[in-house]
C-alpha positions in Angstrom: 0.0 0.0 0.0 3.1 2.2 1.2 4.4 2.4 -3.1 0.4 3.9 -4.0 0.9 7.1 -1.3 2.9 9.2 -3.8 1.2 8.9 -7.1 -2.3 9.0 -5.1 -1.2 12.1 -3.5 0.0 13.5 -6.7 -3.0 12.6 -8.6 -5.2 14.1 -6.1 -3.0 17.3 -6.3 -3.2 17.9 -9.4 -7.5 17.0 -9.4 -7.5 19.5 -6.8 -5.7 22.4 -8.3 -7.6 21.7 -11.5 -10.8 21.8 -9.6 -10.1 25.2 -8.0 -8.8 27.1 -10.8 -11.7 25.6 -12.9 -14.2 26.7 -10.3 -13.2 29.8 -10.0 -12.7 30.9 -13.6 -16.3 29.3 -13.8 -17.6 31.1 -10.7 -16.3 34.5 -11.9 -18.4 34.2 -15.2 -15.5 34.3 -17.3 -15.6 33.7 -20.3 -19.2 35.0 -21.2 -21.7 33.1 -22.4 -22.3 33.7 -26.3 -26.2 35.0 -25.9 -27.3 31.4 -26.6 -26.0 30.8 -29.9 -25.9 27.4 -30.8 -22.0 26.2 -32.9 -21.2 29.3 -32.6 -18.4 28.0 -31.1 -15.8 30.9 -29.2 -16.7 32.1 -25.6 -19.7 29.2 -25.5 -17.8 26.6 -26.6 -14.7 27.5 -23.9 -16.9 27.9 -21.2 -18.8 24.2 -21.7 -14.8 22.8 -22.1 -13.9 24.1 -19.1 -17.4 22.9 -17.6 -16.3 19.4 -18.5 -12.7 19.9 -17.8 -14.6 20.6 -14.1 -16.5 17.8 -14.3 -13.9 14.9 -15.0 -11.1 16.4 -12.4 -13.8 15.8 -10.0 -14.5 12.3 -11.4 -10.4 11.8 -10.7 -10.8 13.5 -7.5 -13.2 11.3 -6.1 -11.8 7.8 -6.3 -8.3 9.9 -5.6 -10.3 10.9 -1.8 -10.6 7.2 -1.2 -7.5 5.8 -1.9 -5.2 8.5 -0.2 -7.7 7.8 3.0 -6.6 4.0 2.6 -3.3 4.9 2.2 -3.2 6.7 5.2 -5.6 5.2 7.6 -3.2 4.4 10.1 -1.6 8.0 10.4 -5.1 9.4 10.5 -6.2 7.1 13.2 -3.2 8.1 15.4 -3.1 12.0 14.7 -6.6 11.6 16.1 -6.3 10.0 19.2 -7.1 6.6 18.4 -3.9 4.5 18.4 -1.8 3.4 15.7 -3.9 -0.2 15.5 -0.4 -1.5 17.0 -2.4 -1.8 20.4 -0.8 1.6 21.6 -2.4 4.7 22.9 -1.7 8.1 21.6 -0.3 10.3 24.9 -2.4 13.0 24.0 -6.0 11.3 24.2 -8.3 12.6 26.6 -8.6 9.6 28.6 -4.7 9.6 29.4 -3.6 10.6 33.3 -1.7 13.7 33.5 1.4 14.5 35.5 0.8 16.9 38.6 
């Protein structure tokens, strides 16, 4: 599982980046819509690419979410105060006895 981390991580980088420029070029109305002209092509035809561009970095994204949780279901476990699944506690849980 440990040889997946990097190109997971990297794939969901680059899902993620492309998601957030894409949403915000897309949020910001740029580029205008053509008035509804159908094959006109230009400014219409760019703004349904990067709608689709959108569309399949979020498709990528997605499976991307679930491996990289997978991957790193044992660090998330312990950074939250659950153990490692070695049987050992994490020092800073709650239910640990603190020094006076």
């Amino acid at each position: 599982m440990y040889r997946w981390k990097r190109p997971v991580a990297l794939v969901l980088l680059a899902a993620t980046l492309v998601l957030a420029v894409t949403g915000v070029w897309l949020w910001l109305g740029y580029p205008p819509g053509s008035g509804g002209g159908y094959g006109r092509g230009g400014a219409s035809s760019m703004r349904h690419t990067l709608r689709d561009i959108h569309l399949y970095a979020s498709w990528a994204a997605m499976p991307a979410t679930v491996l990289h949780i997978a991957c790193n279901w044992r660090a998330m476990l312990r950074h939250l105060g659950f153990g490692g699944g070695d049987g050992t506690r994490n020092p800073a849980s709650p239910d640990t006895p603190r020094r006076r």
